[in-house]
mmCIF file of the N, C-alpha and C atoms, coordinates in Angstrom:
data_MODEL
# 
_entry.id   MODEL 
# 
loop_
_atom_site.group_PDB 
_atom_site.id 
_atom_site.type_symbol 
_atom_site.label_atom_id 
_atom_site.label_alt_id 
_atom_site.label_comp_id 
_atom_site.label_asym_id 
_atom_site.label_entity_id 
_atom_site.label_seq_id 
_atom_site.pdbx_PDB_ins_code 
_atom_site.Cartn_x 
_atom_site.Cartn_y 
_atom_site.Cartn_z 
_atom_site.occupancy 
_atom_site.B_iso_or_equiv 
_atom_site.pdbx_formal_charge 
_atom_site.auth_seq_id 
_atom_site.auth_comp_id 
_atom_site.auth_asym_id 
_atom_site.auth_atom_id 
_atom_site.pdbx_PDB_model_num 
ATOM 1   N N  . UNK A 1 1  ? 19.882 47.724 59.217 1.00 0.00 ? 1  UNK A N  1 
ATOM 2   C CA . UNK A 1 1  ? 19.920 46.514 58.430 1.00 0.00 ? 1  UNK A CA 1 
ATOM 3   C C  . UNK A 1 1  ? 20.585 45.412 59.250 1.00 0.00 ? 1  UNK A C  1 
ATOM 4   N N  . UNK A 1 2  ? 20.000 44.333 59.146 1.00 0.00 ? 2  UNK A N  1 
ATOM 5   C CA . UNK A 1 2  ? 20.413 43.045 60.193 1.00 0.00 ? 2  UNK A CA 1 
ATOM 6   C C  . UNK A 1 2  ? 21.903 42.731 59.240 1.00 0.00 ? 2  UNK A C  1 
ATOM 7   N N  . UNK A 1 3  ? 22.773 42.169 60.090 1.00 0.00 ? 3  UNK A N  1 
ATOM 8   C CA . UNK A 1 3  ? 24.168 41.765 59.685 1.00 0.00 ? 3  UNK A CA 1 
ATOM 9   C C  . UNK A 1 3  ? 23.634 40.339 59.580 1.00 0.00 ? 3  UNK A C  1 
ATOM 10  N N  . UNK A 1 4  ? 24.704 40.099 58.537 1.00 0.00 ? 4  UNK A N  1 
ATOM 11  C CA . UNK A 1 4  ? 24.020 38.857 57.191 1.00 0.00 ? 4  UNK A CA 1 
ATOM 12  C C  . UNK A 1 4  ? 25.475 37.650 57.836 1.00 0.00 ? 4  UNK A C  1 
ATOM 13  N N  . UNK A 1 5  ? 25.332 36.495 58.456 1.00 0.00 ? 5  UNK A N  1 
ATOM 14  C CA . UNK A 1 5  ? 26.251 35.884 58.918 1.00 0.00 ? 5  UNK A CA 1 
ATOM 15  C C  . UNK A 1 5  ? 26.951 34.985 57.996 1.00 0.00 ? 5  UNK A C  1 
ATOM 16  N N  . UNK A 1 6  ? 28.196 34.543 57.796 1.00 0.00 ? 6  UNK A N  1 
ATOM 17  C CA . UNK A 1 6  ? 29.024 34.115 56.450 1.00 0.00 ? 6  UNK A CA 1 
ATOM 18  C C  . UNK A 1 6  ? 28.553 32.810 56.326 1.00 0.00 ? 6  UNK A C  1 
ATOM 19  N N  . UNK A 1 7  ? 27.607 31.873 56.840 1.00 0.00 ? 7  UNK A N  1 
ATOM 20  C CA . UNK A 1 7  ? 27.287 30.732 56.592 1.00 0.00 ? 7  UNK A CA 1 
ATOM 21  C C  . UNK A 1 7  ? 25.687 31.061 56.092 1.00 0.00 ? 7  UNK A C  1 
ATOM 22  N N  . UNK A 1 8  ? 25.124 31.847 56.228 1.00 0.00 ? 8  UNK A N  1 
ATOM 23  C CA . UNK A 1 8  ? 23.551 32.536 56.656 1.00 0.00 ? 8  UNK A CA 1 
ATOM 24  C C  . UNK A 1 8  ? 23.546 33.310 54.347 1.00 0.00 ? 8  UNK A C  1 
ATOM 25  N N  . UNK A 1 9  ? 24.909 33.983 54.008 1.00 0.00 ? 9  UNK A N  1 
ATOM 26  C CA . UNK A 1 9  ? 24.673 34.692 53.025 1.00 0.00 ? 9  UNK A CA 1 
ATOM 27  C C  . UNK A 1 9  ? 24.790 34.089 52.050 1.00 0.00 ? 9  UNK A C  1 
ATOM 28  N N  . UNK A 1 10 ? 25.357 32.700 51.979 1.00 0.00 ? 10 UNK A N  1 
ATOM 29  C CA . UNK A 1 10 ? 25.456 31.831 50.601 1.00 0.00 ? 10 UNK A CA 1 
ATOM 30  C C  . UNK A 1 10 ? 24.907 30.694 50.909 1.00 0.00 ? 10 UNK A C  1 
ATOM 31  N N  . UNK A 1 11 ? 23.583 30.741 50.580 1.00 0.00 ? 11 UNK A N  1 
ATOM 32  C CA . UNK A 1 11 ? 22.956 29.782 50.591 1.00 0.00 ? 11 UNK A CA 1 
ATOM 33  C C  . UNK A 1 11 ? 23.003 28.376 50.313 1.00 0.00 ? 11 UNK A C  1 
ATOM 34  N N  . UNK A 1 12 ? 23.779 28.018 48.598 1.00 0.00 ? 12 UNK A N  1 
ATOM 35  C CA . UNK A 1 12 ? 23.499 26.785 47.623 1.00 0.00 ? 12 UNK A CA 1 
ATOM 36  C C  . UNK A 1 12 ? 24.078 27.348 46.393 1.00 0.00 ? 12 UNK A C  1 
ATOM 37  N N  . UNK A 1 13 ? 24.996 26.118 46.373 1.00 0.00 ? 13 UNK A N  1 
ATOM 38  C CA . UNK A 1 13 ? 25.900 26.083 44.837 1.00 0.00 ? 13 UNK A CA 1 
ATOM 39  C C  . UNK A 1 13 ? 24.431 26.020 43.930 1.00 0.00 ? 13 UNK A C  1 
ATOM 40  N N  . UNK A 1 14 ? 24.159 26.713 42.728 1.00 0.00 ? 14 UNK A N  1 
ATOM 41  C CA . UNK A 1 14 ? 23.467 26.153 41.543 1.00 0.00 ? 14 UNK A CA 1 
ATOM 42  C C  . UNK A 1 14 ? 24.211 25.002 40.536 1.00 0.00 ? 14 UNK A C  1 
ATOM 43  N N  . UNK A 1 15 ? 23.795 23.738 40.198 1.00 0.00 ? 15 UNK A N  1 
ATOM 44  C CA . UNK A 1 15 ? 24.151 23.168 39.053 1.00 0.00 ? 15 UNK A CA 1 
ATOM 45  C C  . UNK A 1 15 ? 23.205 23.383 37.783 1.00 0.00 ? 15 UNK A C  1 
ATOM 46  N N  . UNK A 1 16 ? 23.353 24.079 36.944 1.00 0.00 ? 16 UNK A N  1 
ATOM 47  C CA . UNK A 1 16 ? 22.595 23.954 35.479 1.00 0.00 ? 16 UNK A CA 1 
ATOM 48  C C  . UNK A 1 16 ? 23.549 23.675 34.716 1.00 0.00 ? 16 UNK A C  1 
ATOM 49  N N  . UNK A 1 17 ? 22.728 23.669 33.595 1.00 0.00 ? 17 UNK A N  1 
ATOM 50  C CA . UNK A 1 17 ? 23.882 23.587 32.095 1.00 0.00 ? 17 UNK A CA 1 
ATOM 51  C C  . UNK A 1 17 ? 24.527 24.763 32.236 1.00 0.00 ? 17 UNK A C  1 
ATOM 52  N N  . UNK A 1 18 ? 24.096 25.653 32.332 1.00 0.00 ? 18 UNK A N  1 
ATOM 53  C CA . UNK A 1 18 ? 24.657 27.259 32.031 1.00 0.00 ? 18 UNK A CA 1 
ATOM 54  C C  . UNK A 1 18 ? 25.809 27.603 33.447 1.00 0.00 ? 18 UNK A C  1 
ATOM 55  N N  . UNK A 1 19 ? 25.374 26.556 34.448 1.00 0.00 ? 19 UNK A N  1 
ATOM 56  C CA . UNK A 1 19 ? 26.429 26.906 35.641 1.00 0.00 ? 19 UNK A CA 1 
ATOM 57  C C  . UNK A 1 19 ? 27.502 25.993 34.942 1.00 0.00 ? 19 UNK A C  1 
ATOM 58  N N  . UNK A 1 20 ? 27.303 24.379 34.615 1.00 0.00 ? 20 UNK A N  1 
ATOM 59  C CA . UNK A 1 20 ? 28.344 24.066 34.237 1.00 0.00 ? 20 UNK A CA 1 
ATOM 60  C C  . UNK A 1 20 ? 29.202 24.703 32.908 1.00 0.00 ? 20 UNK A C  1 
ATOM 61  N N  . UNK A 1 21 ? 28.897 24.913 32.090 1.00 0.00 ? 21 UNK A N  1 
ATOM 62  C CA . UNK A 1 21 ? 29.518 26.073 31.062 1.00 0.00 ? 21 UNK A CA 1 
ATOM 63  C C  . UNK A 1 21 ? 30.363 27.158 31.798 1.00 0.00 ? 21 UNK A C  1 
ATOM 64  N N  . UNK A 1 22 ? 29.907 27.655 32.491 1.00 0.00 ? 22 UNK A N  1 
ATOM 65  C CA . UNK A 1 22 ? 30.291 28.868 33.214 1.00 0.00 ? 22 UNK A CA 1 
ATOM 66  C C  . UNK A 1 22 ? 31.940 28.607 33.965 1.00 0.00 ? 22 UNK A C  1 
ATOM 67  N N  . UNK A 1 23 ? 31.649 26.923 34.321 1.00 0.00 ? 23 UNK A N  1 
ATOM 68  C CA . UNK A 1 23 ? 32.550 26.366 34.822 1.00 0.00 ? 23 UNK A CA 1 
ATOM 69  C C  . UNK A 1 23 ? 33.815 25.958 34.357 1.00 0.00 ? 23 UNK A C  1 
ATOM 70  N N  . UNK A 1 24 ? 33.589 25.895 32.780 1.00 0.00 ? 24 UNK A N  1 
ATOM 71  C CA . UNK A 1 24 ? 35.060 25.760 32.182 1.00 0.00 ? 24 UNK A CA 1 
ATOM 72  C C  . UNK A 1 24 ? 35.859 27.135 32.128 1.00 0.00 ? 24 UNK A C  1 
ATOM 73  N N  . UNK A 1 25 ? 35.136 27.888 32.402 1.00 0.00 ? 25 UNK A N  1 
ATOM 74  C CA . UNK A 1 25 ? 35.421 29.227 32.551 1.00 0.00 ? 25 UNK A CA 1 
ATOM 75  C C  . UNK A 1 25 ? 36.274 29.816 33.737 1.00 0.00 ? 25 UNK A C  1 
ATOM 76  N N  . UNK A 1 26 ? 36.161 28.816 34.955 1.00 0.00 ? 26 UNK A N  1 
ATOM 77  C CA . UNK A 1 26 ? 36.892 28.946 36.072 1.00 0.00 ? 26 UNK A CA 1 
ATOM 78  C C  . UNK A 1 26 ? 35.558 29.784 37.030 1.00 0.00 ? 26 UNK A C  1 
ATOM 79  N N  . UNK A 1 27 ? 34.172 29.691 36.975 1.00 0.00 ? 27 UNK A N  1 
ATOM 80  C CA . UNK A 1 27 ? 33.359 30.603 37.480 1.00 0.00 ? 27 UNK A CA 1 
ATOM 81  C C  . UNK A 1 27 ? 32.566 29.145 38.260 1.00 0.00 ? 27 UNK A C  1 
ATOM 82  N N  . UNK A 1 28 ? 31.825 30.279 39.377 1.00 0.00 ? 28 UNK A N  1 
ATOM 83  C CA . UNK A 1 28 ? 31.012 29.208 39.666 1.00 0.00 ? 28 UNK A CA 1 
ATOM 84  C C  . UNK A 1 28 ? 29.750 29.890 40.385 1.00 0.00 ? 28 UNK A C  1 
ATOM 85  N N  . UNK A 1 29 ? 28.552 29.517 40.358 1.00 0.00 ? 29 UNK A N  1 
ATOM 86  C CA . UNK A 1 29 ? 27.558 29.893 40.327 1.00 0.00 ? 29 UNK A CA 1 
ATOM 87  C C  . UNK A 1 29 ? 26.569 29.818 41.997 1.00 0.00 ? 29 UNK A C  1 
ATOM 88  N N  . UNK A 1 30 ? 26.265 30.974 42.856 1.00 0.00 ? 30 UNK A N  1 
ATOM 89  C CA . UNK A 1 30 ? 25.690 30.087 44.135 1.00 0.00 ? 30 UNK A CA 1 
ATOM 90  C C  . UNK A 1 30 ? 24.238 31.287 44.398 1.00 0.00 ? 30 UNK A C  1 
ATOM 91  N N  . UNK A 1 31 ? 23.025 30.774 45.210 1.00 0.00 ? 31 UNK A N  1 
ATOM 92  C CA . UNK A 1 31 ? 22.242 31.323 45.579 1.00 0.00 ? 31 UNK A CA 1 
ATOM 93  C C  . UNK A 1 31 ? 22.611 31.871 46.825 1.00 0.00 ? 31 UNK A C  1 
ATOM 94  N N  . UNK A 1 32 ? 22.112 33.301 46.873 1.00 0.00 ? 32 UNK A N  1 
ATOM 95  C CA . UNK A 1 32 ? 23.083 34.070 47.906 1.00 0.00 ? 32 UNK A CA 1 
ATOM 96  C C  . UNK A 1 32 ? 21.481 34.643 48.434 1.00 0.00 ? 32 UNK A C  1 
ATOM 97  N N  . UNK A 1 33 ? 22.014 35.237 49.453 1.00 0.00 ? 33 UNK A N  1 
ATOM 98  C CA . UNK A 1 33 ? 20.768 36.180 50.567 1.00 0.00 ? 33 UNK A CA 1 
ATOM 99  C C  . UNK A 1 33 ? 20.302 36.932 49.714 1.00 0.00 ? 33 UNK A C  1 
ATOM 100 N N  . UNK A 1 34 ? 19.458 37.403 50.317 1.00 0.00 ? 34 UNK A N  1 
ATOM 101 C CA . UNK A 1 34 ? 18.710 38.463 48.850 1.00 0.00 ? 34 UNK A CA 1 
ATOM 102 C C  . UNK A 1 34 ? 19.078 39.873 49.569 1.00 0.00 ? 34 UNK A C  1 
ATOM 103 N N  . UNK A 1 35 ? 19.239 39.766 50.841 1.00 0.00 ? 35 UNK A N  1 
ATOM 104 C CA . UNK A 1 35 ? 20.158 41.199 51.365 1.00 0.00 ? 35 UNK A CA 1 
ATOM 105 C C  . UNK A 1 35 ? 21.418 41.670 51.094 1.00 0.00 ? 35 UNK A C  1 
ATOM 106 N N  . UNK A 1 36 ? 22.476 40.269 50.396 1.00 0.00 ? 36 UNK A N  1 
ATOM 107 C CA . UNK A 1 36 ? 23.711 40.308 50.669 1.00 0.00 ? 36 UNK A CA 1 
ATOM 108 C C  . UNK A 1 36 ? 24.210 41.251 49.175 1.00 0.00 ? 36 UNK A C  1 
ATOM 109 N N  . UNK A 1 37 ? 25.226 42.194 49.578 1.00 0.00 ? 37 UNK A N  1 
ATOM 110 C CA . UNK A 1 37 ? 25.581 42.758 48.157 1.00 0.00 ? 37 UNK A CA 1 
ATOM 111 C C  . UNK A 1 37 ? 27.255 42.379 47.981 1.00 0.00 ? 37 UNK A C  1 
ATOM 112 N N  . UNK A 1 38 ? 27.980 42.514 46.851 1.00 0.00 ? 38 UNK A N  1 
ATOM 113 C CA . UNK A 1 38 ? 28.747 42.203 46.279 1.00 0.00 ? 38 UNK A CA 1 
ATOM 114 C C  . UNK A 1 38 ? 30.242 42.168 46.981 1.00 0.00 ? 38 UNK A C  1 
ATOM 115 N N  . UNK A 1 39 ? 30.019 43.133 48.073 1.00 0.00 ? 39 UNK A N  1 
ATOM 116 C CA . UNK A 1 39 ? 31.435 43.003 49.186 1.00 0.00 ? 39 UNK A CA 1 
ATOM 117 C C  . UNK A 1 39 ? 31.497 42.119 49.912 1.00 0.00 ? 39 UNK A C  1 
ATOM 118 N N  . UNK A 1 40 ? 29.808 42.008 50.576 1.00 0.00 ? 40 UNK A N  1 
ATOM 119 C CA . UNK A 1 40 ? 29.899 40.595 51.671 1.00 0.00 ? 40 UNK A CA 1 
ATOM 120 C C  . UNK A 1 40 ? 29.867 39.284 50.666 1.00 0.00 ? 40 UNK A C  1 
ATOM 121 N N  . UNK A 1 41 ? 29.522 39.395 49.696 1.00 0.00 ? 41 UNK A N  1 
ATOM 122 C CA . UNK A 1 41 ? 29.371 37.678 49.161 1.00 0.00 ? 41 UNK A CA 1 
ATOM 123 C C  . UNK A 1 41 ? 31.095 37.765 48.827 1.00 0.00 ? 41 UNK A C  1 
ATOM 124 N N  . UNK A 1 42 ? 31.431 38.470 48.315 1.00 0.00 ? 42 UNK A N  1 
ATOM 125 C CA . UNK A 1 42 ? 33.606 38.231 48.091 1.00 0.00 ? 42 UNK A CA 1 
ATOM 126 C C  . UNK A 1 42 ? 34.017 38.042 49.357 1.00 0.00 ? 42 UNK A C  1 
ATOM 127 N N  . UNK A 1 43 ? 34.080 38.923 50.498 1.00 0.00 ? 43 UNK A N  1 
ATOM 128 C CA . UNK A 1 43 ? 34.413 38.675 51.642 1.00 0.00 ? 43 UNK A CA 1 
ATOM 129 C C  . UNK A 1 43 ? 33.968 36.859 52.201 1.00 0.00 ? 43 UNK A C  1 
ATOM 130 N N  . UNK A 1 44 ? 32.835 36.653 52.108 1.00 0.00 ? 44 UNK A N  1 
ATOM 131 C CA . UNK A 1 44 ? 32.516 35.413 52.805 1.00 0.00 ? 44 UNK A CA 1 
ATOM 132 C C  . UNK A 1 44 ? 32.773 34.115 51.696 1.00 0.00 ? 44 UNK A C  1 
ATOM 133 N N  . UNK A 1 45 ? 33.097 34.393 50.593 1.00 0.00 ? 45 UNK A N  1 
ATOM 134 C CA . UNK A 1 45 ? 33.710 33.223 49.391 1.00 0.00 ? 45 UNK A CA 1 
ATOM 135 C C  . UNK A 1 45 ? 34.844 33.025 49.773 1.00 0.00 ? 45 UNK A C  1 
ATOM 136 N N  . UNK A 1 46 ? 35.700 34.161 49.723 1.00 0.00 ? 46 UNK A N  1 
ATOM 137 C CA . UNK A 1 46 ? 36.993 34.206 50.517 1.00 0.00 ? 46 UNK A CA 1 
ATOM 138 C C  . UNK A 1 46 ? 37.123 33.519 51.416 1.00 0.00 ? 46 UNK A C  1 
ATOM 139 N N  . UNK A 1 47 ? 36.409 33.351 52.790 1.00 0.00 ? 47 UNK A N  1 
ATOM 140 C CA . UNK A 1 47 ? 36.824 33.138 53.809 1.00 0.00 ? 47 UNK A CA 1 
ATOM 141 C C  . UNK A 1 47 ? 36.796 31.506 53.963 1.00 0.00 ? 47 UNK A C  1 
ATOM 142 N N  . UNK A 1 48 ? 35.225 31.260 53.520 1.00 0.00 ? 48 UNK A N  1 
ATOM 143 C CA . UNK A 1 48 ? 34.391 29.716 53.755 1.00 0.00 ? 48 UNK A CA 1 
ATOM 144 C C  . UNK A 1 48 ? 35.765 28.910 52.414 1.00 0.00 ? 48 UNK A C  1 
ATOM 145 N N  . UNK A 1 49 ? 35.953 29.533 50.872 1.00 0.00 ? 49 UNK A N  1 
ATOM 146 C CA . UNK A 1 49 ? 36.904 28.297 50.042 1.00 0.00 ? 49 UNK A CA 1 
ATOM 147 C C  . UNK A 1 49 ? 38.165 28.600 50.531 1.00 0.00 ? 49 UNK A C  1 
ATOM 148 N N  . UNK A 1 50 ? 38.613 29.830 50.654 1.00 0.00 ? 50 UNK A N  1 
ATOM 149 C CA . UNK A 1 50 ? 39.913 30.139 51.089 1.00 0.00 ? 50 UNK A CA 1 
ATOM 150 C C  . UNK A 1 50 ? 40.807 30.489 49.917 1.00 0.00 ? 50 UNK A C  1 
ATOM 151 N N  . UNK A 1 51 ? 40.055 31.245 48.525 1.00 0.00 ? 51 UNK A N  1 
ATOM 152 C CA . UNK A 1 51 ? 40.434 31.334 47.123 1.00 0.00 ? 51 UNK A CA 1 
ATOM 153 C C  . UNK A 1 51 ? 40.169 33.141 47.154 1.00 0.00 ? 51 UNK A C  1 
ATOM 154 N N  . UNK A 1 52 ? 40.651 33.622 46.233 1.00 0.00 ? 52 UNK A N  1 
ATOM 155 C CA . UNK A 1 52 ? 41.205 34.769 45.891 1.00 0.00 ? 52 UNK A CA 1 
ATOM 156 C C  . UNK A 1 52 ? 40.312 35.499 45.035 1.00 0.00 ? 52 UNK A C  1 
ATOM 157 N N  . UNK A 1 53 ? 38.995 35.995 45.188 1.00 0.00 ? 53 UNK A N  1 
ATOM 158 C CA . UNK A 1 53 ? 37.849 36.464 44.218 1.00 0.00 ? 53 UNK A CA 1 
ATOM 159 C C  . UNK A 1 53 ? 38.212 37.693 42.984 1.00 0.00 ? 53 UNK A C  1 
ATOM 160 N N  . UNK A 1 54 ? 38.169 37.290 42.054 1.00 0.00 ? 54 UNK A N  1 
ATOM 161 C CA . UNK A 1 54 ? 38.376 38.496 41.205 1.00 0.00 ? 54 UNK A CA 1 
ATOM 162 C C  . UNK A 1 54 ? 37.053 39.404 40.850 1.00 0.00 ? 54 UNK A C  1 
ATOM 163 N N  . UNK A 1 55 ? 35.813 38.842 40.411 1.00 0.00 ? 55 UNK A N  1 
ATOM 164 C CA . UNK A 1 55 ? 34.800 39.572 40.466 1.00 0.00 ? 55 UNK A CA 1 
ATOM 165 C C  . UNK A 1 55 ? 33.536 38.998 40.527 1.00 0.00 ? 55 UNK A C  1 
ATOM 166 N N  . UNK A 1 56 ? 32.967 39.799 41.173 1.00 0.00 ? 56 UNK A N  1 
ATOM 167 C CA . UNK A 1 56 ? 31.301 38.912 41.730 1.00 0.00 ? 56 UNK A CA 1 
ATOM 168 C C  . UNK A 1 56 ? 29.803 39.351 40.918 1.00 0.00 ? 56 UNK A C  1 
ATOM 169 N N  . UNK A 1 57 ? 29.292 38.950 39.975 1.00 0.00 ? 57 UNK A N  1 
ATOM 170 C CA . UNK A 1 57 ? 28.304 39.681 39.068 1.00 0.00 ? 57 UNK A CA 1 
ATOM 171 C C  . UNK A 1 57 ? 27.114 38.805 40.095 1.00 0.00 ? 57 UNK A C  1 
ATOM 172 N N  . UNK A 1 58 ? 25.909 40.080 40.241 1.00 0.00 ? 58 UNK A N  1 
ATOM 173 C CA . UNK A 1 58 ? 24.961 39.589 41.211 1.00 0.00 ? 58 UNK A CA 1 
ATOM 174 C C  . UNK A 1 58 ? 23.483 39.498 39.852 1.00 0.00 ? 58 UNK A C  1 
ATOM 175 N N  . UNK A 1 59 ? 22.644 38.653 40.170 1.00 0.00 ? 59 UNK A N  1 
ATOM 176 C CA . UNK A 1 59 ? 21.359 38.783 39.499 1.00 0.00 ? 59 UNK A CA 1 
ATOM 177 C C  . UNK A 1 59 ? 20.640 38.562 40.220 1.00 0.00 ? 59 UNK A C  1 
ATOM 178 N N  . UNK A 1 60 ? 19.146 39.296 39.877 1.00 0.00 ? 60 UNK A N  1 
ATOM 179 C CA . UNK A 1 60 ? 18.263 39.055 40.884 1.00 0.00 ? 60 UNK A CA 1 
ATOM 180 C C  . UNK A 1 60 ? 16.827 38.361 39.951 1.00 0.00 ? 60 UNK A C  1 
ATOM 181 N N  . UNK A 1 61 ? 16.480 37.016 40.415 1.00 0.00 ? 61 UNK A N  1 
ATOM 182 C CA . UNK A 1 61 ? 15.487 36.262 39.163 1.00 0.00 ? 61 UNK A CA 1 
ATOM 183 C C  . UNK A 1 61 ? 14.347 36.806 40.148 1.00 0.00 ? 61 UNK A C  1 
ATOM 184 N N  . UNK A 1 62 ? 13.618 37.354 39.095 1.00 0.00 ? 62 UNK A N  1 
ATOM 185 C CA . UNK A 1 62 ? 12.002 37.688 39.607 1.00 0.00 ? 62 UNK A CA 1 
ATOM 186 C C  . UNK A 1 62 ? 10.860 36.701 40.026 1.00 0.00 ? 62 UNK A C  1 
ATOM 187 N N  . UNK A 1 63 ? 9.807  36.734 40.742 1.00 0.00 ? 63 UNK A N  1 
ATOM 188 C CA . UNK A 1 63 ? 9.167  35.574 41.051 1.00 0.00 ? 63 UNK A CA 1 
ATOM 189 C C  . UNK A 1 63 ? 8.425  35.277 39.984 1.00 0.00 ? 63 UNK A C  1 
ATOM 190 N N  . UNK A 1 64 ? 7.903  34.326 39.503 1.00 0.00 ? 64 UNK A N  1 
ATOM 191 C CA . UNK A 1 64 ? 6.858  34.018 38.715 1.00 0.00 ? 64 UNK A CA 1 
ATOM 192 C C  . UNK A 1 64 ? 5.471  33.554 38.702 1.00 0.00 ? 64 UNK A C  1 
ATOM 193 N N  . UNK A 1 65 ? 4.584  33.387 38.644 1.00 0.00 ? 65 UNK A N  1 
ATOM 194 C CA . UNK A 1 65 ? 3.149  32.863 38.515 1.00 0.00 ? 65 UNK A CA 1 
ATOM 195 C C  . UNK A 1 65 ? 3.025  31.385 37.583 1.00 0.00 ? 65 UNK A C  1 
ATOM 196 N N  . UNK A 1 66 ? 2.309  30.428 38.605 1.00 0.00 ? 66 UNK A N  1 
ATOM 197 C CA . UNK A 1 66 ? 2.143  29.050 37.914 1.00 0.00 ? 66 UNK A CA 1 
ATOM 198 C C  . UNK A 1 66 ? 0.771  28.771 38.241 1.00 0.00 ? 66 UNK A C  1 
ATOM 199 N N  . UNK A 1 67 ? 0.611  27.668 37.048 1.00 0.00 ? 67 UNK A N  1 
ATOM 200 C CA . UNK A 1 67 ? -0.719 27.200 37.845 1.00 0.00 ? 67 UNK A CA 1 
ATOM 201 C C  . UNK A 1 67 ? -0.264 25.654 37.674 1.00 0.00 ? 67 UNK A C  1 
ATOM 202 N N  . UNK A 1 68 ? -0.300 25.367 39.432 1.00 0.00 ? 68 UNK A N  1 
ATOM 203 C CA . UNK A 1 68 ? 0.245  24.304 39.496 1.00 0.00 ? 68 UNK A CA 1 
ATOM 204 C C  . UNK A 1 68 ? -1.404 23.200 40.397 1.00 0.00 ? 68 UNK A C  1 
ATOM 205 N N  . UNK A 1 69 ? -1.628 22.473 39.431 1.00 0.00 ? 69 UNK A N  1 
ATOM 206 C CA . UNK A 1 69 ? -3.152 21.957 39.514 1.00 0.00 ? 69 UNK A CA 1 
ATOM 207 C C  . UNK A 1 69 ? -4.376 22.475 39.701 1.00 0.00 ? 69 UNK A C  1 
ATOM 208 N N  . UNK A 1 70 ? -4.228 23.219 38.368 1.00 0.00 ? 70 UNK A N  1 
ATOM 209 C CA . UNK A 1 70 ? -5.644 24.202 38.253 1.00 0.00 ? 70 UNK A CA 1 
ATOM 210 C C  . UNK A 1 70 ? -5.660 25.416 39.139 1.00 0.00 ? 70 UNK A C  1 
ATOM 211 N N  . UNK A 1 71 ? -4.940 24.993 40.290 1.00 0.00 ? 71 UNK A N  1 
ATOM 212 C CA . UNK A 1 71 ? -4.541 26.814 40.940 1.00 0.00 ? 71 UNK A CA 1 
ATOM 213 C C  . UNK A 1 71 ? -3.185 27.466 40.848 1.00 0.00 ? 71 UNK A C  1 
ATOM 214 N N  . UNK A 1 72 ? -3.721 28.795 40.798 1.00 0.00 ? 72 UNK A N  1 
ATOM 215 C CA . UNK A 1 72 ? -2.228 29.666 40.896 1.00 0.00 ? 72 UNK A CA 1 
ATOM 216 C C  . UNK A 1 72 ? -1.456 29.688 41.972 1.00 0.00 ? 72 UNK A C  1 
ATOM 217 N N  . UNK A 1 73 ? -0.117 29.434 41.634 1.00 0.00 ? 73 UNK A N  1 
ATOM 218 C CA . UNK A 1 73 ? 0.457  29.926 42.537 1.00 0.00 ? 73 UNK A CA 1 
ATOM 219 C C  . UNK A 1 73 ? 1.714  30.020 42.585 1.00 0.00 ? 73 UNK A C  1 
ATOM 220 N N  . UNK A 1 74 ? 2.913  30.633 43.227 1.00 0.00 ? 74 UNK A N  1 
ATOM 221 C CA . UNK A 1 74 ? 3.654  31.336 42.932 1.00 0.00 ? 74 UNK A CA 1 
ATOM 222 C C  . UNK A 1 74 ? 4.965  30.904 43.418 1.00 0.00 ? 74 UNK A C  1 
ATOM 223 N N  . UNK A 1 75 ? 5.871  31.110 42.466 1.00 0.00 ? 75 UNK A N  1 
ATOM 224 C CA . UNK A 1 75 ? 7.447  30.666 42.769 1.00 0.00 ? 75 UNK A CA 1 
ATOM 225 C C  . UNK A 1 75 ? 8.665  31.846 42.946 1.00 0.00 ? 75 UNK A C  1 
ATOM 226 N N  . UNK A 1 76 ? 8.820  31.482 44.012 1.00 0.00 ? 76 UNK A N  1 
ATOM 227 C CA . UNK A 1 76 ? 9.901  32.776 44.796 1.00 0.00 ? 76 UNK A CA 1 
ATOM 228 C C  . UNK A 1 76 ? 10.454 32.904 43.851 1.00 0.00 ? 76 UNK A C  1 
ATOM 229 N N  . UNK A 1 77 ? 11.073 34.191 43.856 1.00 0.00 ? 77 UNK A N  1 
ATOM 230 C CA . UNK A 1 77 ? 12.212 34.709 43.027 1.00 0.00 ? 77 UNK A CA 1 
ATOM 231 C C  . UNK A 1 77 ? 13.506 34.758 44.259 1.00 0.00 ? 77 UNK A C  1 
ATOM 232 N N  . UNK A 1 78 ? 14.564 34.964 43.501 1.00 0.00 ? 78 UNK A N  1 
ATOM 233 C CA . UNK A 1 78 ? 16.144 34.613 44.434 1.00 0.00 ? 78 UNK A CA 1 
ATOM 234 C C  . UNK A 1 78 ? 17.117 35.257 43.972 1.00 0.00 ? 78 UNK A C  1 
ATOM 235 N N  . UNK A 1 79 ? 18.144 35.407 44.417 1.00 0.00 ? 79 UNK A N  1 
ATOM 236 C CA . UNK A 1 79 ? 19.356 36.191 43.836 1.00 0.00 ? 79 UNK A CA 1 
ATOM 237 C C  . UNK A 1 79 ? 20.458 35.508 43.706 1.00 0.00 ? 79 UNK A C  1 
ATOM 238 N N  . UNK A 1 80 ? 21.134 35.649 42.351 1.00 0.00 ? 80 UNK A N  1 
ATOM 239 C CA . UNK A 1 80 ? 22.146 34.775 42.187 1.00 0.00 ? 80 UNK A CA 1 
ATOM 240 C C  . UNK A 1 80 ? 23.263 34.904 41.919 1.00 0.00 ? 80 UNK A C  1 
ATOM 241 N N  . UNK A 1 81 ? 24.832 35.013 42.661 1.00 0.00 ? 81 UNK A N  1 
ATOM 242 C CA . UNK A 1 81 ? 26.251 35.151 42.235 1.00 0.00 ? 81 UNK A CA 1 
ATOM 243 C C  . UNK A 1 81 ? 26.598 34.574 41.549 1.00 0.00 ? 81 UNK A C  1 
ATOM 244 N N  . UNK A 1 82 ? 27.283 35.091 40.393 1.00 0.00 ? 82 UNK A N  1 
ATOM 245 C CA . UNK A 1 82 ? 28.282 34.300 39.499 1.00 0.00 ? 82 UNK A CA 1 
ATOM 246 C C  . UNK A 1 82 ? 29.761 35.031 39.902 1.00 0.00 ? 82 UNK A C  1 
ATOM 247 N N  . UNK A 1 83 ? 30.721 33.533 40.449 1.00 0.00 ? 83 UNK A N  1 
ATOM 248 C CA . UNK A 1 83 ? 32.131 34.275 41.031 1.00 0.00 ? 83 UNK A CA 1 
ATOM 249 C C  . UNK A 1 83 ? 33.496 33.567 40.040 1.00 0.00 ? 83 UNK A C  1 
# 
């Protein structure tokens, strides 16, 4: 398995409604590698804010099917930390 580099595994903060909610909560929401699992995304949150992770819940959104001007076609699916 290729080693996942700490700028390379967290892709992009998400903003939604549901990230900001999440946020009064003290949580915050980012698109991560789709290789990366729950030690390297704490390890590399850690390192890049310089904050103290208590727990990392991973989801993985499935791709979907559109028809985007009369043809199909298709929107990646991604994986997403909530920390």
């Amino acid at each position: 398995m290729k080693k996942i580099n700490t700028t390379d595994s967290i892709r992009q903060p998400i903003v939604t409604e549901k990230a900001t909610i999440l946020s009064e909560f003290n949580k915050t929401v980012f698109k991560v590698h789709n290789s990366a699992n729950k030690k390297t995304i704490k390890a590399n949150i850690e390192k890049l804010f310089k904050v103290k992770v208590v727990k990392v819940n991973i989801i993985n959104t499935k791709s979907k099917k559109k028809i985007k001007q009369g043809k199909l076609s298709k929107k990646s699916g991604y994986k997403k930390a909530i920390i």
